[in-house]
Backbone as JSON, one array per atom type, in Angstrom:
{
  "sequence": "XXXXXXXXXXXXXXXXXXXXXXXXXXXXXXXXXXXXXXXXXXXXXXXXXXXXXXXXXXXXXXXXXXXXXXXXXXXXXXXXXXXXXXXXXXXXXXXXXXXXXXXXXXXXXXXXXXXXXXXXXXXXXXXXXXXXXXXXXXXXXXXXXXXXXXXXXXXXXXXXXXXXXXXXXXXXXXXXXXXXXXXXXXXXXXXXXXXXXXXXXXXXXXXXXXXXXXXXXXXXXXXXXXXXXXXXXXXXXXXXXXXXXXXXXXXXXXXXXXXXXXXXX",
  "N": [[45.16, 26.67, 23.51], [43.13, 28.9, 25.2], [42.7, 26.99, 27.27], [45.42, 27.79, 28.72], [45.66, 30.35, 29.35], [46.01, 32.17, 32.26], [45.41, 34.66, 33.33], [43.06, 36.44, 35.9], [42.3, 33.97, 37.19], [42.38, 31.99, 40.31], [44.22, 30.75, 42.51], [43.56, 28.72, 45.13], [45.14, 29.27, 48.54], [47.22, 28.68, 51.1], [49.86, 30.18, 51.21], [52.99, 32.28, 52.04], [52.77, 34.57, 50.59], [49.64, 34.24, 50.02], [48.95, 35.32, 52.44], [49.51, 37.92, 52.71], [48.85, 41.24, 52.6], [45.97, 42.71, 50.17], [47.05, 45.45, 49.22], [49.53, 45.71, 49.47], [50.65, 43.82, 47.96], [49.92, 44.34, 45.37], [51.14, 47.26, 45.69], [53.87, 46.47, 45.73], [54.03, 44.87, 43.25], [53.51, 47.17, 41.23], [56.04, 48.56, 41.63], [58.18, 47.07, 41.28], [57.16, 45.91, 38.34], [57.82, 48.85, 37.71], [60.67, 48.79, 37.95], [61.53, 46.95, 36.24], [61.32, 48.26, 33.79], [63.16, 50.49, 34.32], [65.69, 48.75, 35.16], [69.02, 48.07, 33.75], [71.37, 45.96, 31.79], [72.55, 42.75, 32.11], [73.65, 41.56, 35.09], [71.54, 42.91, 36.35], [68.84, 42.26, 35.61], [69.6, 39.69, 35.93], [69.24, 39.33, 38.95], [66.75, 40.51, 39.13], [64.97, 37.98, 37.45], [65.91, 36.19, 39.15], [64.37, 36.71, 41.68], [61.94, 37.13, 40.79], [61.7, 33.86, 40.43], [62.14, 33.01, 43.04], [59.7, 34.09, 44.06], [57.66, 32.87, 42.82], [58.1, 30.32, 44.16], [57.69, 30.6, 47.15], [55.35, 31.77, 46.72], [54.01, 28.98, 46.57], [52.46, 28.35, 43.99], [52.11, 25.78, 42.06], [54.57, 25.49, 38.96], [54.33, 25.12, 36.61], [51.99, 25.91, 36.38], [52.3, 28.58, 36.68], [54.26, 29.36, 34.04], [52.09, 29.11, 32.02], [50.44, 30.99, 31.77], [52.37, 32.72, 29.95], [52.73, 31.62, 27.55], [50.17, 32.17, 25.89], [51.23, 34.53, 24.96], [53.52, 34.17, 23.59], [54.26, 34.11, 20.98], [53.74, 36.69, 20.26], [56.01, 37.7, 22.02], [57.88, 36.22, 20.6], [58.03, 37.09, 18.35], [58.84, 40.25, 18.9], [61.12, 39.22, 19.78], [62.62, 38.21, 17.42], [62.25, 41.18, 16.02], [63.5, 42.61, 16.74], [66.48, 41.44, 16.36], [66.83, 42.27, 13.75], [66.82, 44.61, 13.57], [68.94, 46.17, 14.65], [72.17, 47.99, 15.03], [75.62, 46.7, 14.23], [77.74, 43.99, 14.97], [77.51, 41.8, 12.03], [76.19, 39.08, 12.04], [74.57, 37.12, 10.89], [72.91, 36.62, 7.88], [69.85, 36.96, 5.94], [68.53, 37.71, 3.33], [67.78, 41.13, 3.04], [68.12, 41.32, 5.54], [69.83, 41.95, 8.28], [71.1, 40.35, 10.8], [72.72, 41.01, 14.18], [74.98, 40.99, 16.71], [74.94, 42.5, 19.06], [71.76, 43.33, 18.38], [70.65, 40.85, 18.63], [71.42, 40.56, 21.62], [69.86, 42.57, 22.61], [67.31, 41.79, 22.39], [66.98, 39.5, 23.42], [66.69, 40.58, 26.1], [64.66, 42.57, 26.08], [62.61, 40.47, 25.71], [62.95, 39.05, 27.97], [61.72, 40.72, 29.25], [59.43, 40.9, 28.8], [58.83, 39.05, 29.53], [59.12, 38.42, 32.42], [57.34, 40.65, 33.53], [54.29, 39.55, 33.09], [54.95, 36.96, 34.05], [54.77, 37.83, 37.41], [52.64, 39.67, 37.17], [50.57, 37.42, 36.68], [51.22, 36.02, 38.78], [49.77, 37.97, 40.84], [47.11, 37.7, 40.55], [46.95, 35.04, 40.83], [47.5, 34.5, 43.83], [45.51, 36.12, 44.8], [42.2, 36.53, 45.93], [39.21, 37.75, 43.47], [37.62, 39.4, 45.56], [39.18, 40.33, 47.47], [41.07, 41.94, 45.81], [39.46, 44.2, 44.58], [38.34, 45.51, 47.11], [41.25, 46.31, 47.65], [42.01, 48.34, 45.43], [39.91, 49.79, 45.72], [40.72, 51.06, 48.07], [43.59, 52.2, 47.72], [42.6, 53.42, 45.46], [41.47, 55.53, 46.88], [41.77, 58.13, 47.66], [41.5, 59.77, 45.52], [38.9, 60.24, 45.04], [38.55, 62.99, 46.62], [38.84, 64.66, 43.86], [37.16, 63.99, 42.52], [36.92, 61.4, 41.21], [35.81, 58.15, 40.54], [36.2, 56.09, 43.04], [35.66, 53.2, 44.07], [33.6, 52.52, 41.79], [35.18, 51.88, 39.76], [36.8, 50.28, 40.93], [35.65, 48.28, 41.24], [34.36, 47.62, 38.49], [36.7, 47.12, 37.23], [38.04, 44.09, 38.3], [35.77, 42.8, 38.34], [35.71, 42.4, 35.38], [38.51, 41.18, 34.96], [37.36, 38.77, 36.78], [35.56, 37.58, 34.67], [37.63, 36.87, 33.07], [38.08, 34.47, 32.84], [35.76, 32.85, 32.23], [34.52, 33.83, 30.47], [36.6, 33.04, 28.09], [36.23, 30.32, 28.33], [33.2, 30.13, 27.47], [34.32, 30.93, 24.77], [35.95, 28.55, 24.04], [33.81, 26.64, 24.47], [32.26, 27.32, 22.4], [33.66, 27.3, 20.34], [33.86, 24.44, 19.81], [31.42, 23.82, 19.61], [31.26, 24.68, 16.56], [33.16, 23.49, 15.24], [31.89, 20.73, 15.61], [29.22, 21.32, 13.88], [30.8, 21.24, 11.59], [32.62, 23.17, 10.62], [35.99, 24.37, 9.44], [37.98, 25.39, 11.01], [40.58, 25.6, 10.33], [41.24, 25.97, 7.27], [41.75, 27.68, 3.81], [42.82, 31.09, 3.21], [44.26, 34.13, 4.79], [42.24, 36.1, 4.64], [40.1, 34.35, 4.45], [40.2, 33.0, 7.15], [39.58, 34.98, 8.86], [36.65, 35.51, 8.14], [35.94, 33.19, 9.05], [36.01, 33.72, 11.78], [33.3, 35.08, 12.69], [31.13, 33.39, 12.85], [32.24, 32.81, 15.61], [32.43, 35.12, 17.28], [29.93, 36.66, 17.22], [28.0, 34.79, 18.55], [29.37, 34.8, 20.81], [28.86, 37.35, 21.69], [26.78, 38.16, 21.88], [26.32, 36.18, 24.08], [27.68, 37.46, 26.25], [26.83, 39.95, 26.39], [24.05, 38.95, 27.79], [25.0, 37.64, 30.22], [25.98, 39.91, 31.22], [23.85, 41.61, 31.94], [21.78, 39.61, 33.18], [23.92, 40.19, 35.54], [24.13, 42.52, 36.07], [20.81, 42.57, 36.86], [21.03, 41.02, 39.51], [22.68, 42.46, 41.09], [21.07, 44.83, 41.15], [19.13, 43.84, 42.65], [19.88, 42.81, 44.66], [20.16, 45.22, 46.24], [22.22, 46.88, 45.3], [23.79, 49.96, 45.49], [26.33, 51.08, 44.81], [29.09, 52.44, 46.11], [29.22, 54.81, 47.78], [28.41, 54.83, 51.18], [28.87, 52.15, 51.58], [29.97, 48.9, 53.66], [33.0, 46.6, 54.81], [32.94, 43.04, 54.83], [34.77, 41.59, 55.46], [37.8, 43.32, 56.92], [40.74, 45.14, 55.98], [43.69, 44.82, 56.97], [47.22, 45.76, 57.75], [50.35, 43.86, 58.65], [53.09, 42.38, 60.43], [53.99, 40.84, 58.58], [53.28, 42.53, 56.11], [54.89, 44.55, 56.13], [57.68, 43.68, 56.53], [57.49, 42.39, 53.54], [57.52, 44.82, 52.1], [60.0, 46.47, 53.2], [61.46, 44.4, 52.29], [60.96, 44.71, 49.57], [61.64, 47.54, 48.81], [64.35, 46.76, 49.3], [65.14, 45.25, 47.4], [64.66, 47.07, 45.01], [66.7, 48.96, 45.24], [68.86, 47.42, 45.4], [68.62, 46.13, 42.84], [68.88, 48.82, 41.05], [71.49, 50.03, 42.02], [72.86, 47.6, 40.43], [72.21, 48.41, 38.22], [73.47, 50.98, 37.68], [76.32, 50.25, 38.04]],
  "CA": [[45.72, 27.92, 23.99], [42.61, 29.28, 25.24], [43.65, 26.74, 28.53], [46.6, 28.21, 29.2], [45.41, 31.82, 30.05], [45.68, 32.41, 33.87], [44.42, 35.68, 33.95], [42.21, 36.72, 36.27], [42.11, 32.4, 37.91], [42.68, 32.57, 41.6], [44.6, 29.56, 43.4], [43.61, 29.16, 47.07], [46.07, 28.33, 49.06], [47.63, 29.98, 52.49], [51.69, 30.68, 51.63], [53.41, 33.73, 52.3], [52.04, 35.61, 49.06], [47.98, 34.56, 49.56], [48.49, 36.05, 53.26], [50.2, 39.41, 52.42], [47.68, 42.53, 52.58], [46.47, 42.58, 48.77], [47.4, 46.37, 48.82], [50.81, 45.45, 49.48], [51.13, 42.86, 46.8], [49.41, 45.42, 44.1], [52.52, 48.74, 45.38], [55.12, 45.89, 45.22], [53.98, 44.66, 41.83], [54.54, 48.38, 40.41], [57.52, 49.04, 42.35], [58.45, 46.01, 40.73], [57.23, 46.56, 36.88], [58.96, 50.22, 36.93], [61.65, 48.48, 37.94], [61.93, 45.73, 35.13], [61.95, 48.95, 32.76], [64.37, 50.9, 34.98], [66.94, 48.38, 35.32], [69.54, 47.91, 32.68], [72.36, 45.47, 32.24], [72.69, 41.68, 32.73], [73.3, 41.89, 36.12], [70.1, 44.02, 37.02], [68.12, 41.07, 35.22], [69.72, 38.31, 36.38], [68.76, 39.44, 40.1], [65.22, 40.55, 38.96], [64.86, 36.83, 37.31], [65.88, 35.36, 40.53], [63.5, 37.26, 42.33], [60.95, 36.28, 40.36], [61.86, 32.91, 40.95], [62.24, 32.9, 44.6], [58.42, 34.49, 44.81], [57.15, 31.55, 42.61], [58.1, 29.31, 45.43], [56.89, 31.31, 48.31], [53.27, 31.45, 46.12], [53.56, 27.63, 46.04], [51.88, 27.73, 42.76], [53.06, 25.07, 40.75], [55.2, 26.49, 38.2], [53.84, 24.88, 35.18], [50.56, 26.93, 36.59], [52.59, 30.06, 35.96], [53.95, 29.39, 32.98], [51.08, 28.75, 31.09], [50.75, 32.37, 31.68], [53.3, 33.07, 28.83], [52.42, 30.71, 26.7], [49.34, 32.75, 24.96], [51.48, 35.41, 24.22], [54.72, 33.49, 22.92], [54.57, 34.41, 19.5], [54.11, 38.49, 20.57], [57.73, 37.34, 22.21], [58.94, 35.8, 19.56], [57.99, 38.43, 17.28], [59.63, 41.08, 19.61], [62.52, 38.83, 19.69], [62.84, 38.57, 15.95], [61.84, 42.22, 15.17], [65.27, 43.22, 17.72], [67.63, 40.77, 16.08], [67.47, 42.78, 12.58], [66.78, 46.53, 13.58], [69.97, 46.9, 15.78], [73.24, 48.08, 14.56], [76.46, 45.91, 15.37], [78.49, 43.0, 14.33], [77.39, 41.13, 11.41], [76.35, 37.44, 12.31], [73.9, 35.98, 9.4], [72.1, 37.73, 6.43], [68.94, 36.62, 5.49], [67.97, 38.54, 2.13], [68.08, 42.6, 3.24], [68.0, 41.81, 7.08], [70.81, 41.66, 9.05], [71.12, 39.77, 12.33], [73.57, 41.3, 14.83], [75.46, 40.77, 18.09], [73.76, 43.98, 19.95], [70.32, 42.92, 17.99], [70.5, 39.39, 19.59], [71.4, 40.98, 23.1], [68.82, 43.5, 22.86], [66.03, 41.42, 22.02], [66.58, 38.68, 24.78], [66.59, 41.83, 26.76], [63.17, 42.88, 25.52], [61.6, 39.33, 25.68], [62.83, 38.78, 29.09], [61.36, 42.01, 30.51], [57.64, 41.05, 28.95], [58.3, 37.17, 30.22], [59.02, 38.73, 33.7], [56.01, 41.4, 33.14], [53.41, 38.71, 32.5], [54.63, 36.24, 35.46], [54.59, 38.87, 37.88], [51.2, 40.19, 37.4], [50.16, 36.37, 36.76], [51.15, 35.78, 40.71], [49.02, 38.69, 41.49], [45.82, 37.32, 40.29], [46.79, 33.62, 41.37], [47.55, 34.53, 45.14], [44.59, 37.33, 45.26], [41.46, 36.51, 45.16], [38.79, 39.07, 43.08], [36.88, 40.33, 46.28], [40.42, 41.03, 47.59], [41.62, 42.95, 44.89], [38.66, 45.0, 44.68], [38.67, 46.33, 48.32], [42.32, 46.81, 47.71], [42.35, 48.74, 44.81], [39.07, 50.64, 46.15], [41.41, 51.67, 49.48], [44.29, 52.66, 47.26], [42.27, 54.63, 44.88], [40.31, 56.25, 47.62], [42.1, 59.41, 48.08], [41.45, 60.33, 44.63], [37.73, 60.7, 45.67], [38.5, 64.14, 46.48], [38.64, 65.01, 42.94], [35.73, 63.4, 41.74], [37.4, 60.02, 40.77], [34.61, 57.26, 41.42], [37.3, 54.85, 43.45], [34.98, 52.02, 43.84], [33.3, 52.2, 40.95], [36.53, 51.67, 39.08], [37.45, 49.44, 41.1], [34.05, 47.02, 41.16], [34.4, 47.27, 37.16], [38.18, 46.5, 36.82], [37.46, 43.19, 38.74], [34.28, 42.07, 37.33], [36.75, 42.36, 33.72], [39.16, 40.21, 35.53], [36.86, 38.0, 37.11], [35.09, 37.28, 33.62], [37.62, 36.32, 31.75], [38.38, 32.86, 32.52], [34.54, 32.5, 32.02], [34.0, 34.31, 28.29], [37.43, 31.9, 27.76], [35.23, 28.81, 28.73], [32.31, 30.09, 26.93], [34.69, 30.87, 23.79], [36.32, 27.18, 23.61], [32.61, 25.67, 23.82], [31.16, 27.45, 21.19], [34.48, 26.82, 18.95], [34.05, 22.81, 19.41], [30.2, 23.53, 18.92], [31.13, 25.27, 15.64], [33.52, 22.5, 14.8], [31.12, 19.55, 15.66], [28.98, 21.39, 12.59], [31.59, 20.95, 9.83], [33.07, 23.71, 10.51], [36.86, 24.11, 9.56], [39.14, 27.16, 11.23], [42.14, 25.88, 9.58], [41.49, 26.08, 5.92], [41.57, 28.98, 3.81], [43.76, 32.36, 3.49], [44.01, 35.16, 5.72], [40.57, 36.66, 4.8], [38.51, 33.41, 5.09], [39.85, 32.83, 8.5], [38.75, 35.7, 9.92], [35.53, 35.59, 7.84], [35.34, 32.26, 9.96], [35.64, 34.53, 13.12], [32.41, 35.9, 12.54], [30.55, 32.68, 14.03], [32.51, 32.76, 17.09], [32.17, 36.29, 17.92], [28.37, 36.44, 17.27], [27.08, 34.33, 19.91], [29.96, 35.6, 22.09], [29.21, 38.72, 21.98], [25.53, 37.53, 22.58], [26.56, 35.75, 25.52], [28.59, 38.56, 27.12], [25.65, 41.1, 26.58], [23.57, 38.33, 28.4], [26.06, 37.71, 31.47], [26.19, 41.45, 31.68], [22.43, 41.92, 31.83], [21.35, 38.95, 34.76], [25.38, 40.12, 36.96], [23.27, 43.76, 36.6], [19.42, 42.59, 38.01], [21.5, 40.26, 40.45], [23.3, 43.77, 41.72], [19.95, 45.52, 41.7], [18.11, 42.43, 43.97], [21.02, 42.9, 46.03], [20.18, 46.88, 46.41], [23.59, 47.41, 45.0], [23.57, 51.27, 44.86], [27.64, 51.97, 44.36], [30.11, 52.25, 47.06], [28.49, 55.55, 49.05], [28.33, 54.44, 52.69], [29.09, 50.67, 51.85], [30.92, 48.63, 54.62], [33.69, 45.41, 53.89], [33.06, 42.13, 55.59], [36.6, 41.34, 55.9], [38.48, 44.49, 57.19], [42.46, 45.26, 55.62], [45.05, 45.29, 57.77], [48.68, 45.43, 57.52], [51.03, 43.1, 59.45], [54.25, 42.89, 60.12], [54.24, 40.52, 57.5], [53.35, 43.56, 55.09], [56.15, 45.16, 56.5], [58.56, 43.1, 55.76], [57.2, 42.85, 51.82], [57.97, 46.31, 51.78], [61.29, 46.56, 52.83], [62.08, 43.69, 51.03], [61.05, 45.46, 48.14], [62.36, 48.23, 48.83], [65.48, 46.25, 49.29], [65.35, 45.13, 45.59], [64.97, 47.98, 44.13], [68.27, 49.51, 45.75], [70.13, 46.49, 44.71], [68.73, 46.6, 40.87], [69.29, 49.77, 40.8], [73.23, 49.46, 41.92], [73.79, 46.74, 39.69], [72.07, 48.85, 36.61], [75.0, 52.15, 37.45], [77.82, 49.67, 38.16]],
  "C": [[44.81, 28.58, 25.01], [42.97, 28.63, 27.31], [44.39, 27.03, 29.52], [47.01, 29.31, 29.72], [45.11, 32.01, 31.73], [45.12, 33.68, 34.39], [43.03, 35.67, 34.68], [41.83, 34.66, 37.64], [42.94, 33.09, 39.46], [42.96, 31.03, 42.04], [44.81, 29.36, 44.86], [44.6, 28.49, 47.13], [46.43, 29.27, 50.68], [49.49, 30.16, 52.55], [51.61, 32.15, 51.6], [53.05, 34.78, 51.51], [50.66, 35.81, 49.4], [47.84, 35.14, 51.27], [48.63, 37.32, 53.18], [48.8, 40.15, 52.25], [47.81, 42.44, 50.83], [46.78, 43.94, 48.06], [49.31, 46.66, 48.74], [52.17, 44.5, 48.48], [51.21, 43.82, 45.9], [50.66, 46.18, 44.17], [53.43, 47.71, 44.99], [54.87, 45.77, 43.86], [54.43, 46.26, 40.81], [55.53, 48.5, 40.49], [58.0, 48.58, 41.3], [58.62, 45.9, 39.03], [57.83, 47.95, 36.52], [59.9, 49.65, 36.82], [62.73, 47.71, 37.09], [62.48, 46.93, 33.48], [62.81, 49.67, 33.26], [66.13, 50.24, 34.66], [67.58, 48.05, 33.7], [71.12, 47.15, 32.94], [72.18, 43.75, 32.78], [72.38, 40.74, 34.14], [72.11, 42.4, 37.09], [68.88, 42.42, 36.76], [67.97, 40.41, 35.53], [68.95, 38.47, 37.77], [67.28, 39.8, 40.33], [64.58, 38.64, 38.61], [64.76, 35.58, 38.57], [64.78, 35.44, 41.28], [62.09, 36.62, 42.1], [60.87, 35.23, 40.91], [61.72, 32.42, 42.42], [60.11, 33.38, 45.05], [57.1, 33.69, 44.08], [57.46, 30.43, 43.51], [57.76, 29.58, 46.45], [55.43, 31.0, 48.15], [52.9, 30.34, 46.65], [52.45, 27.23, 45.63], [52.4, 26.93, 42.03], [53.0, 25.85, 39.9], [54.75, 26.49, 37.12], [51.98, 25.98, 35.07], [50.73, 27.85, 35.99], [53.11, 30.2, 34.58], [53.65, 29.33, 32.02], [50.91, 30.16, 30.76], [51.88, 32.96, 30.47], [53.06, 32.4, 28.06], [51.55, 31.4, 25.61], [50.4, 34.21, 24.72], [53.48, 34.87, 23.89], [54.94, 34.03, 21.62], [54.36, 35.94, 19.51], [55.61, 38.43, 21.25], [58.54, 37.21, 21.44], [59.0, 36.88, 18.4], [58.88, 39.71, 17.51], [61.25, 40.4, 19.34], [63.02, 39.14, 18.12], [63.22, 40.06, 15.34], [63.55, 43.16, 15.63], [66.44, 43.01, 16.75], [68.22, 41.45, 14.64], [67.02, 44.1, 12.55], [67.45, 46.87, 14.55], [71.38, 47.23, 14.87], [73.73, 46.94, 15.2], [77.31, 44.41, 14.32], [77.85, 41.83, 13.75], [77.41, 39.65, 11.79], [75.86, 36.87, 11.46], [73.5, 37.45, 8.58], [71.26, 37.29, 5.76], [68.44, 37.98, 4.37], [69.06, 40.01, 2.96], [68.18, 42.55, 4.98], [68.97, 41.21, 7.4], [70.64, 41.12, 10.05], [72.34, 40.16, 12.87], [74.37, 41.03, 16.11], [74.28, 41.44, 18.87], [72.25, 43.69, 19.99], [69.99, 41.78, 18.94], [70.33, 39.85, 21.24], [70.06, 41.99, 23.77], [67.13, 42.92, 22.79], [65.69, 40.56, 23.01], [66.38, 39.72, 25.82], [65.28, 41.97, 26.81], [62.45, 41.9, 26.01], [61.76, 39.33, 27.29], [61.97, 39.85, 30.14], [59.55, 41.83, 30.16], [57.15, 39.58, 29.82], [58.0, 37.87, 31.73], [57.54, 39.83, 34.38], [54.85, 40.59, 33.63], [53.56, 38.22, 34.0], [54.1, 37.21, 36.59], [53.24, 39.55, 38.14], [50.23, 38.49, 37.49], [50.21, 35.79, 38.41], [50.59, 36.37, 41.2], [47.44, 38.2, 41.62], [45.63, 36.34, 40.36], [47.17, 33.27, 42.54], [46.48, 35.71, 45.72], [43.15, 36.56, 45.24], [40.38, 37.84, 44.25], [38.39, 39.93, 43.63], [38.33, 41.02, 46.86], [41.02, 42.2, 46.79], [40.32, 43.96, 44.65], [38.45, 45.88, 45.74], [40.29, 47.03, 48.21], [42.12, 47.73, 47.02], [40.92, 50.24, 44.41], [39.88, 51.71, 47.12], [42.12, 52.42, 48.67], [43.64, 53.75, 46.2], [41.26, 56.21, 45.55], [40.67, 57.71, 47.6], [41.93, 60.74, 46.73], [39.85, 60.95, 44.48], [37.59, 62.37, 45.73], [38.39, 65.34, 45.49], [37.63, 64.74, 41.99], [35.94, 61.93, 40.86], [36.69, 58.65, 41.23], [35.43, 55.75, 41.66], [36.44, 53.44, 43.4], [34.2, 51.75, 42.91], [34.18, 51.25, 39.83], [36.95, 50.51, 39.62], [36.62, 47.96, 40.56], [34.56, 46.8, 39.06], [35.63, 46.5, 36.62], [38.17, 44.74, 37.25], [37.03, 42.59, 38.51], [35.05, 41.65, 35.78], [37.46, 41.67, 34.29], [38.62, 38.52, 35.4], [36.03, 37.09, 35.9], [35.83, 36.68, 32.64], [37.65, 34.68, 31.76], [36.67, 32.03, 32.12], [33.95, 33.0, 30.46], [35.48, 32.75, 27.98], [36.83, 30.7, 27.48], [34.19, 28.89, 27.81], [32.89, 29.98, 25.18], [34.93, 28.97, 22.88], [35.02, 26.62, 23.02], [32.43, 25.98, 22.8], [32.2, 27.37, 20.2], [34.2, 25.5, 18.52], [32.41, 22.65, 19.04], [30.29, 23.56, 17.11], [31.47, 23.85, 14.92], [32.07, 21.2, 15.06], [29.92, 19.54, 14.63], [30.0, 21.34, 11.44], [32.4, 22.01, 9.86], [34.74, 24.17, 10.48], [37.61, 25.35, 9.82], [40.32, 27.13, 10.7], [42.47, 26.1, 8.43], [40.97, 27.39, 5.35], [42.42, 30.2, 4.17], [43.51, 33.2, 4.57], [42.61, 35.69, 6.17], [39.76, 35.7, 5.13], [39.05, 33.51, 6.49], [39.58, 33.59, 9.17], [37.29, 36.3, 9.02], [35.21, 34.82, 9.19], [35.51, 32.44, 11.65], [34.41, 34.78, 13.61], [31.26, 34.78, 13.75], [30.95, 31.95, 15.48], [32.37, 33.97, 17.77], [31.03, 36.7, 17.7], [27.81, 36.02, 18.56], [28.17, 34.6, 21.32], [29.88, 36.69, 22.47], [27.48, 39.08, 23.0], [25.7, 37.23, 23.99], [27.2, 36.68, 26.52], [27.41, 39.38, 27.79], [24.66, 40.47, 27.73], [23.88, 38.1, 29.91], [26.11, 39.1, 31.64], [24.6, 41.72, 32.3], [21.91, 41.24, 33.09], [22.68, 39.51, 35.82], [24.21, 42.33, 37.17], [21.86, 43.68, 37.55], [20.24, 41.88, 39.05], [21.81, 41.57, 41.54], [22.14, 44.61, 42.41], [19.11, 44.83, 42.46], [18.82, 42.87, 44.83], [20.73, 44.46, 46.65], [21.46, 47.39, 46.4], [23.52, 48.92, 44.65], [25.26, 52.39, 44.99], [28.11, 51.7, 45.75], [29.85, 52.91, 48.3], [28.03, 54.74, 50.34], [28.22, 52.72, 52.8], [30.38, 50.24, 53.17], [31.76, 47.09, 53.85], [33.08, 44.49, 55.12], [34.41, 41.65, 55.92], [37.73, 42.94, 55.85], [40.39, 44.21, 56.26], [42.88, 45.89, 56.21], [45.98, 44.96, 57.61], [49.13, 44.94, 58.63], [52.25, 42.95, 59.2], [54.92, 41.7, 58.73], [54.64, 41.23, 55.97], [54.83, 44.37, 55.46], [57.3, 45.0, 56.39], [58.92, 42.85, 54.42], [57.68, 43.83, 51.76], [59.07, 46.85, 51.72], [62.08, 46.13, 52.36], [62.07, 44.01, 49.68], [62.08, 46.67, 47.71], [64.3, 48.12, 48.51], [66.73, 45.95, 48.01], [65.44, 45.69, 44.94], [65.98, 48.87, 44.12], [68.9, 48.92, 45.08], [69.85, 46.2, 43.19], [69.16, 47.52, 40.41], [70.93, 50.05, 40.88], [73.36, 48.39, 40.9], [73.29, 47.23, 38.07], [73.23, 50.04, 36.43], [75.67, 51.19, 37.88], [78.3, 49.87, 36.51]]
}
């Protein structure tokens, strides 16, 4: 499982997605997630789904790339799905003990699941057509104006990032030290509830070790560097919009008109 997490992984490449300004990716992506809870209705879905679809082939990420991305949280899906199917009113379909399963329940729950599947990809294309220095200048620019209030934009941003950029690397460090654990005798599958997360204890030990450690040399590295915050820093690669961005935009824009009509029809 641990594999199968794309957060934060970055897939070079040069299609229409990894050129886009990455402040332009980031507004669409909200636009985009209000929009998934906004819309309502079959219809609204189906054309969000598509969408999706259509901007997994633009990426040209292979698909099985993206959804691996759903994969670690499948069983928070399925659970959602489940938890729908017998806390809805509506027309009687099975009866397991005291829980009902319903028409409405059923409809409401693929409903639900589909809006965290689409969720998930969605931000999963953001962080596998971006890379991290990208998204950090972006999301420095975009928070800049908040500056005025005492909101430390690049700080925020540098940290959000760095948490990004880390995980596929604690991930990596996690696996090893599970198959170290195992290669002592150690068994994660046996045992009730409580032992197995006794047998947590020697994986989150030296991970937590190792974190503190990786935190500690990415800090003197910063201070060698005379890293002293964002105050009068410059970018090596400037952001500019093109009419490429421009087009994203009203294409978005575009989408969210036509979800929106097909959620009041």
């Amino acid at each position: 499982m641990l594999q199968n997490i794309t957060l934060g992984q970055f897939f070079p490449g040069n299609s229409i997605l990894h050129r886009l300004d990455p402040r332009t990716k980031i507004i669409s992506l909200f636009a985009l997630m209000i929009l998934i809870f906004a819309a309502d209705g079959w219809s609204a879905y189906g054309a969000l789904s598509a969408v999706t679809v259509v901007l997994i082939f633009l990426s040209r990420v292979p698909p099985l790339t993206v959804i691996k991305s759903v994969k670690p949280l499948m069983w928070i899906i399925l659970f959602t799905l489940v938890i729908h199917f017998v806390s809805h009113d509506g027309r009687v379909l099975a009866q397991v003990f005291v829980f009902k399963v319903t028409d409405e329940g059923i409809l409401y729950g693929v409903l639900i699941s589909l809006r965290l599947v689409l969720l998930i990809i969605l931000s999963s294309l953001l962080t596998l057509t971006t890379s991290p220095l990208k998204l950090t200048d972006a999301t420095e620019r975009l928070l800049s104006p908040l500056k005025v209030v005492g909101v430390p934009a690049h700080e925020l941003a540098m940290m959000m990032t760095i948490a990004i950029r880390f995980v596929p690397t604690l991930l990596e460090e996690t696996d090893k030290i599970i198959k170290a654990q195992k290669s002592r005798g150690l068994d994660f599958s046996s045992g009730g509830v409580v032992g197995r997360l006794k047998l947590m204890v020697p994986i989150l030990v030296p991970l937590f070790l190792s974190s503190f450690r990786r935190a500690d040399e990415l800090a003197l590295a910063m201070e060698a560097r005379c890293y002293r915050g964002g105050e009068g820093r410059t970018h090596l690669k400037a952001l500019k919009f093109s009419a490429a961005d421009a087009g994203a935009v009203f294409s978005t824009a575009i989408i969210c008109a036509g979800v929106i009509f097909l959620s009041l029809r």
